[in-house]
N, CA, C and O atoms as a Tinker XYZ file with bonds, in Angstrom:
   216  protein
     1  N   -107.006000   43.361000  153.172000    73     2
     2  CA  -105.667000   43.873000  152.979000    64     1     3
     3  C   -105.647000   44.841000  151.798000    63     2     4     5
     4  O   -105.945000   44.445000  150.671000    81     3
     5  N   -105.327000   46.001000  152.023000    73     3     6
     6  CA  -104.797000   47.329000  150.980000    64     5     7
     7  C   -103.597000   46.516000  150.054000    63     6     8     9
     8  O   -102.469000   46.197000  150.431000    81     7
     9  N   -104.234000   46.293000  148.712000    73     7    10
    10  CA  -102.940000   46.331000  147.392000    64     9    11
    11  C   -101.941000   47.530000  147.461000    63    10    12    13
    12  O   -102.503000   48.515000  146.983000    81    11
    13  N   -100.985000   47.749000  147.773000    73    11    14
    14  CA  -100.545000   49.203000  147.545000    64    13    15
    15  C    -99.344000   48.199000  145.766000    63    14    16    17
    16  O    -98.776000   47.131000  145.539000    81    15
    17  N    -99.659000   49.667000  144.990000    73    15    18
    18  CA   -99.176000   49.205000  143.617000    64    17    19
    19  C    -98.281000   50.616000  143.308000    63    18    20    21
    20  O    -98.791000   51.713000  143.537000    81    19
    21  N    -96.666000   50.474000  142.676000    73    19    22
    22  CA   -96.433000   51.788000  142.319000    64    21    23
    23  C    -95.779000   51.553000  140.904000    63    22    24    25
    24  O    -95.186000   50.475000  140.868000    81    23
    25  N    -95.733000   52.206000  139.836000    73    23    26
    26  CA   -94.830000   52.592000  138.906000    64    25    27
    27  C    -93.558000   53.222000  138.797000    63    26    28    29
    28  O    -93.330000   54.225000  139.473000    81    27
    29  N    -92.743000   52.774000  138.063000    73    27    30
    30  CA   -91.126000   53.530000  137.922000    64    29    31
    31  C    -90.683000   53.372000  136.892000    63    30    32    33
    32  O    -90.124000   52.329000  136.553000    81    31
    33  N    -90.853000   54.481000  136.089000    73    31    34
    34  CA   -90.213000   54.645000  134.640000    64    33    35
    35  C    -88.950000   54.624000  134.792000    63    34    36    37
    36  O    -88.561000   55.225000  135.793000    81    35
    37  N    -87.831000   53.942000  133.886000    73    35    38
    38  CA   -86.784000   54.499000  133.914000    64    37    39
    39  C    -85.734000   53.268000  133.016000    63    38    40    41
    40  O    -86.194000   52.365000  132.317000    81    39
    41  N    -84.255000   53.528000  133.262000    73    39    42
    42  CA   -83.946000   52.461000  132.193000    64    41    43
    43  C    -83.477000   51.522000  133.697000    63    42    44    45
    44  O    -83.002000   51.931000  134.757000    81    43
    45  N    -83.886000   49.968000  133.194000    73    43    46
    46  CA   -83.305000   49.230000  134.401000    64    45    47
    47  C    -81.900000   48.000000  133.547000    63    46    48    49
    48  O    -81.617000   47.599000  132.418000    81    47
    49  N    -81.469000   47.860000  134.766000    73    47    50
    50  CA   -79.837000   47.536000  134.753000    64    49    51
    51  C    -80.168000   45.857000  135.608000    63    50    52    53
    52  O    -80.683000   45.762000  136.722000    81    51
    53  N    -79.646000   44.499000  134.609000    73    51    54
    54  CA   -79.851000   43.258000  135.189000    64    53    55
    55  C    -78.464000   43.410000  135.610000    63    54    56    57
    56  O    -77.560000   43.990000  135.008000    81    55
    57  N    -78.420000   42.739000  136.853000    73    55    58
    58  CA   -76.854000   42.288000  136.960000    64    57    59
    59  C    -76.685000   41.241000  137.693000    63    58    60    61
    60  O    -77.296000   41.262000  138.761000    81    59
    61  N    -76.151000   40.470000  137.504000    73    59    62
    62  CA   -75.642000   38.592000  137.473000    64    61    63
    63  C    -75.228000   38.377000  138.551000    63    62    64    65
    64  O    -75.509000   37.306000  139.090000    81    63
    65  N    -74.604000   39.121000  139.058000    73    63    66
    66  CA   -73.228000   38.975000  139.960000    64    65    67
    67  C    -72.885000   40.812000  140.829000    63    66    68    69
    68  O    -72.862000   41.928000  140.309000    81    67
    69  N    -72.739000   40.513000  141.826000    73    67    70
    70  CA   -72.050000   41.991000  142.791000    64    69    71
    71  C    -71.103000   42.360000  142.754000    63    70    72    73
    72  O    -70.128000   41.812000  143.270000    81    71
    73  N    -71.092000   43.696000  141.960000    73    71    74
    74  CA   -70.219000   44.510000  141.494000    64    73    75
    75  C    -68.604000   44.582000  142.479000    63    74    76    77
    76  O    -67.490000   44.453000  141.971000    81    75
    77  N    -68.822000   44.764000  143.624000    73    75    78
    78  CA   -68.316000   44.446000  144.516000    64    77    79
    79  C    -67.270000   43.362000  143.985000    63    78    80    81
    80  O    -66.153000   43.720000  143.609000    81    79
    81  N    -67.755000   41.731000  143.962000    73    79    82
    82  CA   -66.920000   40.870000  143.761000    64    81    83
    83  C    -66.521000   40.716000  142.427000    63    82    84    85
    84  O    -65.686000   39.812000  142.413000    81    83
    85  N    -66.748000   41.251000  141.049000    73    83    86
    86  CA   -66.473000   41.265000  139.811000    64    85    87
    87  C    -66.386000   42.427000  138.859000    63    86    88    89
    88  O    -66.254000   42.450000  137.635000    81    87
    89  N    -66.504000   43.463000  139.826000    73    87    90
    90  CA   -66.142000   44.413000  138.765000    64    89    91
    91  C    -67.976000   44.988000  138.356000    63    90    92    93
    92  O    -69.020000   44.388000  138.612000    81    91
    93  N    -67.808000   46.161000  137.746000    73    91    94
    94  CA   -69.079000   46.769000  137.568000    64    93    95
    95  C    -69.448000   46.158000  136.005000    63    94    96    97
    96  O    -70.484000   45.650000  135.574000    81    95
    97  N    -68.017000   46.465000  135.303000    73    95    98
    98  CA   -68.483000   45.840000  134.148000    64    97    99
    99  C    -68.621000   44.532000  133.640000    63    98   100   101
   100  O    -68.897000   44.251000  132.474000    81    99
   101  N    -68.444000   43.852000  134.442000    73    99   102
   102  CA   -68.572000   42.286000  134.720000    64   101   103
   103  C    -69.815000   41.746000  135.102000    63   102   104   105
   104  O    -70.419000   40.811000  134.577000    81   103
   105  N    -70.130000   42.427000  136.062000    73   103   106
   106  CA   -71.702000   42.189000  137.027000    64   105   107
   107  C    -72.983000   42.899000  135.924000    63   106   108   109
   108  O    -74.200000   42.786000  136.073000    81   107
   109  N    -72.344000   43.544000  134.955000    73   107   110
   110  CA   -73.935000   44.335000  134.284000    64   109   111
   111  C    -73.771000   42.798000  132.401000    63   110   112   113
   112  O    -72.862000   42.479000  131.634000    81   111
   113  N    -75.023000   42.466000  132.548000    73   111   114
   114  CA   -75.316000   42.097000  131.140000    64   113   115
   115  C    -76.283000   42.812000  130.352000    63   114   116   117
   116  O    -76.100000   42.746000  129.136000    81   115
   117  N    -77.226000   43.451000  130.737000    73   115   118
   118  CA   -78.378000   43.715000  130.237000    64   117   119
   119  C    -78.828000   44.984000  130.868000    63   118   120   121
   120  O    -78.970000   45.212000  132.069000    81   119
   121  N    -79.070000   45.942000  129.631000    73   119   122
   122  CA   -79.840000   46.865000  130.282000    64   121   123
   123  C    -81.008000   47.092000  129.551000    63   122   124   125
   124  O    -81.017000   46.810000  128.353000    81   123
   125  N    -81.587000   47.367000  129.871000    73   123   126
   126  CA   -83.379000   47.910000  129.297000    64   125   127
   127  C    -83.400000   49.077000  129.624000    63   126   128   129
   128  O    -83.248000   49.528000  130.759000    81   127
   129  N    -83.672000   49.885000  128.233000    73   127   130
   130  CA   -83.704000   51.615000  127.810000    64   129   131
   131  C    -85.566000   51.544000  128.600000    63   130   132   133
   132  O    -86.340000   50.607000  128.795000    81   131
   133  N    -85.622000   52.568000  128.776000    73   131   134
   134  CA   -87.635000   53.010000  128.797000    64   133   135
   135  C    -88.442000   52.329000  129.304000    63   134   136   137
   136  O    -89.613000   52.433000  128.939000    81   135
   137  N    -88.070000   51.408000  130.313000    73   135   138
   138  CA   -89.107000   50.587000  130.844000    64   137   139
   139  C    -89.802000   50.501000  131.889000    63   138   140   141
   140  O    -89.231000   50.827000  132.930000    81   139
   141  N    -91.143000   50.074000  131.973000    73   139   142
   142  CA   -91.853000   50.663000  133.266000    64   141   143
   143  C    -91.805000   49.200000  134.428000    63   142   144   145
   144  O    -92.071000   48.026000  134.171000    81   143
   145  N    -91.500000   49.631000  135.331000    73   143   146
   146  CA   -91.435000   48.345000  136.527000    64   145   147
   147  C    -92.154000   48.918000  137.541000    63   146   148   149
   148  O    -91.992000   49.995000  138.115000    81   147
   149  N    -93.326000   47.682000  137.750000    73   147   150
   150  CA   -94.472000   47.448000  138.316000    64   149   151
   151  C    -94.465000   46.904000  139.287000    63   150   152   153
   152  O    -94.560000   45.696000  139.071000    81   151
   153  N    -94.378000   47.214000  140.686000    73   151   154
   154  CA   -94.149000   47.082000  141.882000    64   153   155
   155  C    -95.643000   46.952000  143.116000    63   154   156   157
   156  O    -96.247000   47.868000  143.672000    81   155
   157  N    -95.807000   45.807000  143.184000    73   155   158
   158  CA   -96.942000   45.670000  144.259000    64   157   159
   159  C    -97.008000   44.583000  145.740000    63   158   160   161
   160  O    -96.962000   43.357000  145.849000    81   159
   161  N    -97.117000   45.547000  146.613000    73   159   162
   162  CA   -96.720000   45.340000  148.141000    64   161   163
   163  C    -95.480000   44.611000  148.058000    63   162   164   165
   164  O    -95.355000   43.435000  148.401000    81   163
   165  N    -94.410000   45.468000  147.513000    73   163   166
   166  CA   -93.216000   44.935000  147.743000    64   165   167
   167  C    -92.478000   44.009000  146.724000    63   166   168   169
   168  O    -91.249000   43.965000  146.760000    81   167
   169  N    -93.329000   43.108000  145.623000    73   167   170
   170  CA   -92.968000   42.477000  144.690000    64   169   171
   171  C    -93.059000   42.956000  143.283000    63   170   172   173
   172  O    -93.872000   43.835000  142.996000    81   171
   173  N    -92.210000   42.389000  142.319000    73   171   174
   174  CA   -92.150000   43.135000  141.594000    64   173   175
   175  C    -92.890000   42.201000  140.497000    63   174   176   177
   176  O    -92.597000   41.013000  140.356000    81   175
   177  N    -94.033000   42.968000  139.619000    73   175   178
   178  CA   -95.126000   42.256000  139.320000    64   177   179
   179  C    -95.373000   42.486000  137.715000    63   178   180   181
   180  O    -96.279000   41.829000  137.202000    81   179
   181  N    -94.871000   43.079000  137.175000    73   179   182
   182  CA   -94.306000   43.349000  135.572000    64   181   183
   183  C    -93.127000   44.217000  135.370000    63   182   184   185
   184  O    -92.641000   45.066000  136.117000    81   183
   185  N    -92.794000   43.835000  134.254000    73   183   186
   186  CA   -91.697000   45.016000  133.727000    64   185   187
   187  C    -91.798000   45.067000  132.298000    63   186   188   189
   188  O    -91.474000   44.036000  131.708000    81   187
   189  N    -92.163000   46.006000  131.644000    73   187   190
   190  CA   -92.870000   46.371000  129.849000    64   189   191
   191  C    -91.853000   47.254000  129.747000    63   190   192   193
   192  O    -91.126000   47.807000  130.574000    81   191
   193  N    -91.988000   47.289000  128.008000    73   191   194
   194  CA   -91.665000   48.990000  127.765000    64   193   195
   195  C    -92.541000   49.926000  127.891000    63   194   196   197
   196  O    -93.711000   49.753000  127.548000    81   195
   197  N    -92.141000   50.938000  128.350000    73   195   198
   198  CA   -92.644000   52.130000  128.231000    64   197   199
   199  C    -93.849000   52.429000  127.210000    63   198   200   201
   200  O    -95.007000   52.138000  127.509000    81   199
   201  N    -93.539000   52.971000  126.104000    73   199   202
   202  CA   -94.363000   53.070000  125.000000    64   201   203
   203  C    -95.364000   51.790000  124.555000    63   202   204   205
   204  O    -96.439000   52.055000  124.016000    81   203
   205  N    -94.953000   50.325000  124.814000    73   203   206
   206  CA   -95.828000   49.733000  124.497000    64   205   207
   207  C    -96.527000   49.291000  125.631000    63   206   208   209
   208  O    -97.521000   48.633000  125.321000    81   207
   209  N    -96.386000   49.398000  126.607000    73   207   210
   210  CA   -97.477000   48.942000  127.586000    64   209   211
   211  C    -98.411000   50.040000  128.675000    63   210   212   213
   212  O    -99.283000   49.693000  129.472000    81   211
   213  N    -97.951000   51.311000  128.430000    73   211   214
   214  CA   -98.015000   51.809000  129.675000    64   213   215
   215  C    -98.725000   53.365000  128.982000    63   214   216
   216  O    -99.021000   54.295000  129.732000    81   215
């Protein structure tokens, strides 16, 4: 079986709950500025900062 692995810089956004049923600013707690999320066959397999891991 082929690993397929990809990278995505960018800032990522946790959210608790669907915006939809609570509001956007309700559903966001956490955001992470610069971080790289590490994506392999579909799962998501780290998430660092930017500058220190990547």
């Amino acid at each position: 079986m082929t690993t397929q692995r990809k990278a995505y810089r960018a800032s990522i956004l946790h959210s608790v709950a669907d915006p939809k049923d609570v509001g956007i600013d309700e559903s966001l707690t956490i955001r992470f500025e610069d971080r790289v999320l590490v994506v392999e066959n579909g799962h998501v397999v780290d998430l660092g900062h930017a500058d220190a891991r990547y």
